[in-house]
N, C-alpha and C positions, 0 to 999 in steps of 0.2 A: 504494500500500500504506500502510495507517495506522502511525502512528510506532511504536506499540507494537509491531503485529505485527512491523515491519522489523527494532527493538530486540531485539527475542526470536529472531528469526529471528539475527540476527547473536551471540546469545549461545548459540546452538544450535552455532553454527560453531564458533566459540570452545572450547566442551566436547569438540567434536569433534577440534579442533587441539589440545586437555589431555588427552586419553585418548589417543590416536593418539603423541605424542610417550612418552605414560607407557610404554604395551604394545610398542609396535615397538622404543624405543629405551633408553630408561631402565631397565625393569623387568628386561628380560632378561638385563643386565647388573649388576644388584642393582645400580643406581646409586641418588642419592635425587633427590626434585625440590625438597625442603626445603620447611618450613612443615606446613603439616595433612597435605598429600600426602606429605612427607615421613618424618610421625611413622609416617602408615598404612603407609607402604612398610616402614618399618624393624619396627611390629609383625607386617609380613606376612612377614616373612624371616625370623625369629626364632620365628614361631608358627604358625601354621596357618588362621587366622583370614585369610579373604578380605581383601586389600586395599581392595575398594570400598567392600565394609560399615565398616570403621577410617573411610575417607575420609570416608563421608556422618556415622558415628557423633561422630566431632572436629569437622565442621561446626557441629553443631546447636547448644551453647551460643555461638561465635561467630555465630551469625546472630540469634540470641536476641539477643546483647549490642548488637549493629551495629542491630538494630530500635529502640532506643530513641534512639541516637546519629546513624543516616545515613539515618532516614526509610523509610518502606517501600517505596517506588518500587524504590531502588538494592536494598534488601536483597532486594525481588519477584523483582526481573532477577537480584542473585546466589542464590537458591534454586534459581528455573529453570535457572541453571549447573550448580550442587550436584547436582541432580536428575539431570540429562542426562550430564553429566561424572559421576557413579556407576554411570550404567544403562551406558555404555559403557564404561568399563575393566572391566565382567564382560560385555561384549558382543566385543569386540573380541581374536580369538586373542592370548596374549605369544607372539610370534614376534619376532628377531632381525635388523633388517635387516642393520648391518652387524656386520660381527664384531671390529672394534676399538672397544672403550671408550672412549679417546678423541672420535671422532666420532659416538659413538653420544651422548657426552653434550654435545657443540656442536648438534648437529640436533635433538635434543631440547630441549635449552635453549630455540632456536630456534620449537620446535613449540609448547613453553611459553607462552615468555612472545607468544607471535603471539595463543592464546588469551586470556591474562588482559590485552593489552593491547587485544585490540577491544571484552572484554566492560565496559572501564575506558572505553570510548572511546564507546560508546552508552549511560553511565550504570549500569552495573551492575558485577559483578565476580565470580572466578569461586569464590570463600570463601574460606575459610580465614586463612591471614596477609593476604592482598588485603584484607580485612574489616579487619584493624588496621592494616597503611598507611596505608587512607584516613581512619581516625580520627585518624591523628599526622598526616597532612598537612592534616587539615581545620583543625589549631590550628595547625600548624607547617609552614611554607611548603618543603619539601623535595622534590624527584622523589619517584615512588610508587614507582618500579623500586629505586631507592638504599636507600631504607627495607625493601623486602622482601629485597634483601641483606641487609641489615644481623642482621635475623630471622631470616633461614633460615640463615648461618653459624651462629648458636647451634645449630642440626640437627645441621647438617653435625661441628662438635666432636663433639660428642653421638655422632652416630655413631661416629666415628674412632677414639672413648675404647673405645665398647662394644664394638665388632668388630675393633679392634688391624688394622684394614687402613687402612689412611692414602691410598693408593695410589688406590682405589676413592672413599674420602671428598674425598681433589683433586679428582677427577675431577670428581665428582658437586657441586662448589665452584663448576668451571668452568662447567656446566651450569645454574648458578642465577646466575651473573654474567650469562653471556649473555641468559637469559633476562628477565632484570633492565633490564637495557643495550634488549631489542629492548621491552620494556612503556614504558620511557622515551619512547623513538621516536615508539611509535603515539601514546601518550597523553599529549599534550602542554598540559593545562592549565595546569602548573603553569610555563609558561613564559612569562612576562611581554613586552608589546611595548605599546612606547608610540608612536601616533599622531599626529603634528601635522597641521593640515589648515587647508590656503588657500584659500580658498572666498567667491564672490563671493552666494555663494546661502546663506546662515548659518542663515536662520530654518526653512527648507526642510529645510534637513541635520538642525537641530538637534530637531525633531520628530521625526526616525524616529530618532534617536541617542538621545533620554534613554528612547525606548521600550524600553531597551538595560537593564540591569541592571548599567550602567558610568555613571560621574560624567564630565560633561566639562566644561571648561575655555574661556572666550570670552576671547580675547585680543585687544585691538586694537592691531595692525603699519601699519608706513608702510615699503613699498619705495622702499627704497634706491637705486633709480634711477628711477623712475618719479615718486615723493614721492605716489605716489596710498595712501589709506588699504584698510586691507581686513582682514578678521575672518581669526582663526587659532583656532581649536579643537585640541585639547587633550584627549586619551581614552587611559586606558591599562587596556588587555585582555588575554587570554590568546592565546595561539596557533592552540589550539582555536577561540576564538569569531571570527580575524582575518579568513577567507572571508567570514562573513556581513557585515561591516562593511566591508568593501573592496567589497560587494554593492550596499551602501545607498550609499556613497560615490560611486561609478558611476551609478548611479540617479538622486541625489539633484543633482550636477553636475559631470559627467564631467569638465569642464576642470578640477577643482580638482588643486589641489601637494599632494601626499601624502608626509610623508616617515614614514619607519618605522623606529622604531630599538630595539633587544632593551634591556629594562631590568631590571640585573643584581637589583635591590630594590625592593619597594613598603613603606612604614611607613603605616599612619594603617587608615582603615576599608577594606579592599578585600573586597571580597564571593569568597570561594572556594566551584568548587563543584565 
């Protein structure tokens, strides 16, 4: 299956897992999911005005804005979220699974953020706030989950103020933490790991590594017990890209020493993407 299609297909799921979490669990509850979905839900409670039409209607100057900043690839894939994720919360009965709020807004949460973190994790997103995370974390090196807390508690106040139910606005707190916490999970670029690599085949490795859109580092080492010389390379990636490079490393010469160690910071040029 070609990349796009698979990308799409996989942002299809995504919408599916954002509508499905809204209608079965959140909505029937007047909980909120915070951010655009957020706003739509609380004008849909308050007004009469369909929730999906608010949802696709709050989108559109955010994708407008996200077009000039995040390229149109990513904004492509979050449109087709937009899209699919609107045709389905007016597709999809509001029925009730469970009947305490509570766990309606943990599973929801859940349903959530499983959608925005696959559709973050094949390059796209599912709009909304998701569309301004990625622009604060394209400058500023932060989780994209921590950041859409951060934005959708401003909702949630919002809410709590206007409807004097606090109770409901916890809940629906809960509900965006988690959902937060599992986008983290899936979509883990923003998680730094640095490579060292012993390797008697350097020139070999280091061919398909600069083909890499990562800087690497030639060190030359003398073991310590052996007194024999030998090349140490030096690459520090994300989390998301570590599979393919642990790929080429195998490839390139499976005897080499690999150590792998999580790197709390990067300062100077690193390419985020």
């Amino acid at each position: 299956m070609p990349k796009l299609a698979w990308n799409s297909f996989v942002i299809i799921l995504g919408a599916a897992a954002i509508a499905s979490g809204f209608n079965l669990f959140l909505i029937p509850h007047h909980l909120l999911s915070g951010g655009v979905s957020g706003l739509s839900m609380l004008v849909g409670y308050f007004t009469n005005v369909d929730i999906s039409v608010m949802y696709f209607v709050f989108n559109i100057p955010i994708l407008l804005a996200g077009l000039f900043i995040l390229g149109r690839r990513f904004i492509g894939l979050s449109i087709l979220s937009v899209v699919v994720t609107t045709w389905l919360i007016a597709a999809i009965p509001v029925e009730a699974i469970v009947s305490d709020a509570l766990l309606a807004s943990v599973f929801g949460g859940v349903l959530v953020g499983i959608g925005a973190g696959i559709s973050f994790h094949v390059g796209g997103s599912s709009g909304g706030f998701d569309i301004l995370g990625s622009i604060v974390t394209r400058y500023r090196d932060f989780p994209v989950g921590t950041v859409l807390v951060g934005l959708n508690g401003l909702v949630i106040l919002a809410a709590g103020y206007l409807s004097d139910d606090w109770n409901t606005a916890l809940a629906s707190m809960v509900s965006i933490y988690i959902g937060g916490k599992v986008v983290d999970v899936i979509h883990v670029s923003h998680t730094k790991v640095t490579l060292f690599i012993i390797t008697d085949r350097t020139e070999e490795m280091l061919s398909r590594l600069l083909a890499l859109p990562r800087g690497v580092s030639k060190i030359r080492i003398e073991g310590a017990f052996s007194h024999k010389e030998k090349d140490m390379l030096m690459t520090v990636t994300t989390r998301y890209e570590l599979a393919e490079l642990k790929r080429i490393i195998k490839e390139s010469d499976p005897a080499a020493f690999v150590n792998i160690v999580e790197t709390v910071g990067v300062m100077g040029a690193f390419l985020r993407r």
